[in-house]
N, C-alpha and C positions, 0 to 999 in steps of 0.2 A: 627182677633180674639185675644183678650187679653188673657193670661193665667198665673195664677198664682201657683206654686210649691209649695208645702208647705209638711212637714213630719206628717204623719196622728196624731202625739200626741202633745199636748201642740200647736199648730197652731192657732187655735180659735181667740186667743188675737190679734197676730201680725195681722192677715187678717181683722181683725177691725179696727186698727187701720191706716193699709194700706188704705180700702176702706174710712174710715173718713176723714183723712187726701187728698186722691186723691179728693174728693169731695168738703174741704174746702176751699183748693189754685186751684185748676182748673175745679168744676163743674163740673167734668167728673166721670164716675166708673171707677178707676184704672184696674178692669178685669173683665169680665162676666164669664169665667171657673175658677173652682179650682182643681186642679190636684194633687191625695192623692195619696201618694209614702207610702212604709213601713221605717222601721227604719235600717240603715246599720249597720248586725251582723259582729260578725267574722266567719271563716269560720266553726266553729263549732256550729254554729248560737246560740251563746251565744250574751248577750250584752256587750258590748265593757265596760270596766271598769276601771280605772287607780287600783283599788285594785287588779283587779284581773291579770290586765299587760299583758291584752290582746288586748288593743290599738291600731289599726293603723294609722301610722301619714300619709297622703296623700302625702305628700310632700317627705316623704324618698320613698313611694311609684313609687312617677313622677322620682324620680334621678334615680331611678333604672330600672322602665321600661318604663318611659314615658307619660305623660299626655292622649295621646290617647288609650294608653292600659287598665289606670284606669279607663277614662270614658268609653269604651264599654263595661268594663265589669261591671261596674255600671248598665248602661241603661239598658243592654241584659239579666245581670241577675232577674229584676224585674221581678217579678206574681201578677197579681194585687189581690190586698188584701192579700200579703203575706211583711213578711220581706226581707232584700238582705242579703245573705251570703254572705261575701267579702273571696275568694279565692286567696294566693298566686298566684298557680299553675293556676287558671284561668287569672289572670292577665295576666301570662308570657304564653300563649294561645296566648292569644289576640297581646300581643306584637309580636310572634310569626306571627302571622296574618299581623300586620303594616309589616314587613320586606318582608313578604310575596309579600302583593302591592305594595313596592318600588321594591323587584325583578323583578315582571310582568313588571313593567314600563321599567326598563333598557331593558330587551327582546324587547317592544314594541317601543322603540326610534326611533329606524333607519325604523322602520316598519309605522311611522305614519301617518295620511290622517286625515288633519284637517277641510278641510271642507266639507260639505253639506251638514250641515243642518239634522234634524228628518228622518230618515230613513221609507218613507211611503209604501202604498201600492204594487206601482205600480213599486217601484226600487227590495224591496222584491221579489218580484215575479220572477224577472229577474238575481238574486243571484243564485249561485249553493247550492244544499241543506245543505251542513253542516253550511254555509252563511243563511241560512236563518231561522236556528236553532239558533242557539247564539244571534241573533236579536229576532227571536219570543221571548226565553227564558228571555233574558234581560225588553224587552217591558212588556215582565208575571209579572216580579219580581218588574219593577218599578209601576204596575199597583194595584199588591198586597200590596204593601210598603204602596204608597200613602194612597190607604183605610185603612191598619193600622193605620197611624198618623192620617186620620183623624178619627178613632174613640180611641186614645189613646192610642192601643198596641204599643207603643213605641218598648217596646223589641223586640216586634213579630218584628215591619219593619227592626231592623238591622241586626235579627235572618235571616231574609229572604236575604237581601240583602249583609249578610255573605257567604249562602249557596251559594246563587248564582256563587259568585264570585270563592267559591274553586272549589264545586261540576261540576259546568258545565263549566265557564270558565277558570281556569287554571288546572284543571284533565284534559279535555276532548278537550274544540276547540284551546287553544294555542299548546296543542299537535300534531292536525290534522291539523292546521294550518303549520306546518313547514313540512308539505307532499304533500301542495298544488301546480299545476301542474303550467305553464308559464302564459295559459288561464284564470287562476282564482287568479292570482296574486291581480289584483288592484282590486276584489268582498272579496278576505280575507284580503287586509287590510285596508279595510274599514271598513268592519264587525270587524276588534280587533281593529280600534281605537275608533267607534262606542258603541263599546260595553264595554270597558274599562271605559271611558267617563262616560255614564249611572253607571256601579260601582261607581266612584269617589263621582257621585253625589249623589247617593242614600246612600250611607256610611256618605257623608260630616256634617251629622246632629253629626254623633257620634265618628267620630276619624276626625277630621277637620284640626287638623296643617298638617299630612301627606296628605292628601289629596287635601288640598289647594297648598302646594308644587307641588303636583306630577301635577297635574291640571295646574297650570302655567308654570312648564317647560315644559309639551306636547303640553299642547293646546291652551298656550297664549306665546307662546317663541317672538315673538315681543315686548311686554314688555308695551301692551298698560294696559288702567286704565280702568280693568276687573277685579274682582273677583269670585271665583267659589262659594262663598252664596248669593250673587248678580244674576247666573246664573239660566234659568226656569228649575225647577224641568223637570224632564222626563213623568212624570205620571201628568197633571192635570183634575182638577174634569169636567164632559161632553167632554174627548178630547182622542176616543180609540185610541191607538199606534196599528200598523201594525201588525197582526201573522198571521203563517203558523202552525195550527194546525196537519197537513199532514206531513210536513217538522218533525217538534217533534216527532212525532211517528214512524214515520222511523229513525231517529238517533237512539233514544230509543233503537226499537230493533236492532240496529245496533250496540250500547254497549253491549244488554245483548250478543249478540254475542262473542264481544270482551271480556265480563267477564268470559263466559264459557269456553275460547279458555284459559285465561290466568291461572284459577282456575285450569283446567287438568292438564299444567305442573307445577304448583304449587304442585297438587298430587302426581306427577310421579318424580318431584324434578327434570326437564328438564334442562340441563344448559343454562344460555342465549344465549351463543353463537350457539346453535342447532334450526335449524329452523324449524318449520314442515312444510306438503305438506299437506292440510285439504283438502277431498272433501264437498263441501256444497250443502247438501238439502234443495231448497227453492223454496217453493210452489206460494210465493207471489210475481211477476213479478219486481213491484217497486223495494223491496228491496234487489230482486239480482242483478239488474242493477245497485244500489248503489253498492253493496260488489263489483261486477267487477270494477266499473270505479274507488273504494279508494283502491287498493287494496294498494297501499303506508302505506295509515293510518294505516290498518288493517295488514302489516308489523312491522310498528311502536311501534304498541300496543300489539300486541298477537303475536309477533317474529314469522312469518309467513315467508316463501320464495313465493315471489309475482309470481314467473314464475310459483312456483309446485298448485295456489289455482286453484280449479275447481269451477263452481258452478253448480249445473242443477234441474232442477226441481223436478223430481222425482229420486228414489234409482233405478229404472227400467235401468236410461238415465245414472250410473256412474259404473266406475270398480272398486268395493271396495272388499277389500277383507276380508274371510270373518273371520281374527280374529281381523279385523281393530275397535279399541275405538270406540263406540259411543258417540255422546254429542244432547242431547234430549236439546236443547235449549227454544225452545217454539211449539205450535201445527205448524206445517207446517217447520219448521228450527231446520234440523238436523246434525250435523256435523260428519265425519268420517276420523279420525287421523292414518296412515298406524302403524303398527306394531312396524317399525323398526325406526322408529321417537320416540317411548314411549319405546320401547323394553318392550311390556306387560306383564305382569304378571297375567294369566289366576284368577286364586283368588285374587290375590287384584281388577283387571275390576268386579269380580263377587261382591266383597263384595260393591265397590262403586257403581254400579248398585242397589243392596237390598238396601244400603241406600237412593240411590235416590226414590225408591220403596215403600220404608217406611215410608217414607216424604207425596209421591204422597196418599197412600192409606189413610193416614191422613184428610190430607187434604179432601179428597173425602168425607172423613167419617163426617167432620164436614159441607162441603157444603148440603150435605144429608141430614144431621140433624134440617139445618137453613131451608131446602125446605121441607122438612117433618111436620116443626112446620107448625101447622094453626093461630098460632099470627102473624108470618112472610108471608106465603103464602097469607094469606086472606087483612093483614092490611100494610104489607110493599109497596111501590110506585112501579108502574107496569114496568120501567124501570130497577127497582133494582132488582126485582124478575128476568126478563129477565136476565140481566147482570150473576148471580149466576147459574142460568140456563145455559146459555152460558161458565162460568168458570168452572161448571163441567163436562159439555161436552168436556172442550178442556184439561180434568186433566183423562179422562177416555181416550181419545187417546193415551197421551202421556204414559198411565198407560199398556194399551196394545202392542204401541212399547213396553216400556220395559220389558214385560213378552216375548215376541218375542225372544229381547237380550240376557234374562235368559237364555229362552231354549236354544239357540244355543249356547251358552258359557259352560250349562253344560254336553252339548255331545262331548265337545274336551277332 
């Protein structure tokens, strides 16, 4: 596919005289797409004007934060049928971001596994779960990307394969990666050079010099005559990549765990060096056998003492006492932090209790409202009306543990 760029004003001429000309000396249509961009503002999405001396030169731009910082924040700031605001302070983001990649790469050096090939069904399966999260995750993202470009969201594919990169993979699996056990050594580092990899590539359309770097020194260090725009995309069109849709959803709640753990002493202003003893309520088989077998990770992240975690099924099966925190995580996963790890303070648990309370009744109130409408009940799609049906059900449990919580907190 041929494609020609053009800025939606004053264009007309030149793409005439492109197409005339391609036609004269070689018979051919120089492009069959045209691709209408807006006009690049300043950040106050004014138009750029030597009167007004709001000008920016590209060039004092690259000296200062570098060619690939301008161009993503070009690409990624476009809306189609809008103008581009050109932000300093976006720029130096982005650049922010380049340094970012170059640091995951030094972390990843000594850690590398260059060969074998597309990570398919049948090796997935055989990975340990956090391994086969960061590969499903990566596969999603190059899978999204690709359909972006090819319907033109340019922005959207780097937006995506931005998130990707900090959201999931350097928050989340290079962290749990440096807790993995002797067993699962050569399945995690597969999965980060694997999935680094896939990053590189899916970026390389829009910050290309770092990335081409980073790319030969990992994964062409012999020095043969490869390039990474040369190399096949991750994502092509009729070709699924590998996911564990099962593996994602248990990480998932296995973060929001680790958020609620990390937010409470956030609350209580816990020093880092204090660990707590959690016991955990968890109803769903799977994901306690997750939280036992990481409790490393789950050390890591939510400064946990891995000897003091419990987990068990129900509050029946633990000895919790009974002025011990709650943390109402999700229907079935509840968490209980002993006293003397928060040293609590009977009204401040009560006030953040009522805010969680107040949140929850909210909520209820507006799920009620969208299943009460008979424009939505009658005409919405019978899985979606389920789904809502099902999220108020599980906003009405958690809503009565915590009037449970209430009462007992306000008879001490």
């Amino acid at each position: 596919m041929r494609v020609d760029a053009s800025r939606e004003r004053a264009a007309a001429p030149p793409r005439r005289r492109r197409s005339t000309q391609g036609l004269e000396f070689t018979d051919k249509v120089p492009f069959d797409t045209i691709y209408m961009h807006g006009l690049v503002r300043d950040e106050k999405n004014e138009k750029m004007s030597k009167t007004k001396g709001n000008v920016v030169d590209p060039l004092d731009v690259v000296d200062e934060y570098g060619a690939d910082a301008l161009r993503f924040s070009l690409v990624t700031g476009v809306t189609p049928g809008q103008d581009v605001p050109l932000s300093m302070e976006r720029v130096k983001v982005n650049r922010n971001f380049c340094n970012k990649l170059w640091n995951a790469a030094r972390f990843l050096e000594p850690k590398m596994v260059t060969s074998g090939g597309v990570i398919d069904q049948q090796e997935l399966s055989e990975m340990p779960l956090f391994e086969r999260y960061i590969v499903s995750e990566a596969h999603a993202c190059a899978e999204a990307s690709a359909a972006a470009l090819e319907d033109y969201s340019i922005g959207d594919a780097g937006t995506r394969a931005y998130r990707f990169f900090y959201d999931e993979f350097a928050d989340w699996y290079v962290e749990v990666s440096k807790t993995r056990s002797a067993e699962d050594q050569d399945a995690s580092q597969r999965a980060l050079s694997y999935s680094f990899e896939v990053c590189l590539k899916l970026l390389h359309p829009f910050v290309p010099h770092v990335t081409e770097y980073l790319w030969q020194k990992l994964f062409n260090s012999a020095g043969d005559d490869r390039a990474l725009m040369t190399e096949a995309y991750p994502s092509i069109e009729g070709n699924t990549l590998a996911q564990d849709a099962e593996a994602v959803a248990l990480f998932n709640d296995w973060k929001e765990l680790v958020r609620a753990m990390r937010n409470i002493r956030a609350e209580y202003n816990i020093e880092p060096a204090i660990k707590t003893g959690p016991t955990i309520i968890c109803s769903d088989d799977a994901l306690a056998d997750v939280i036992r077998r990481e409790t490393k990770a789950l050390a890591l992240l939510a400064k946990v003492d891995p000897e003091r975690v419990t987990v068990v099924k129900s509050k029946a099966d633990a000895d919790v006492e009974d002025d011990a925190v709650q943390l109402v995580v999700s229907d079935g996963l509840e968490v209980f932090l002993p006293q003397q790890d928060l040293a609590k303070d009977v009204k401040k648990e009560l006030d953040r209790l009522s805010t969680q309370l107040k949140k929850l009744v909210k909520d209820i109130g507006g799920l009620e409202g969208r299943l009460g409408n008979p424009g939505f009940a009658d005409k919405a799609p019978a899985d979606v009306v389920a789904a809502t049906r099902a999220s108020l059900e599980e906003k009405l449990e958690q809503k009565a543990t915590l009037d449970a919580s209430i009462a007992e907190l306000e008879k001490q």
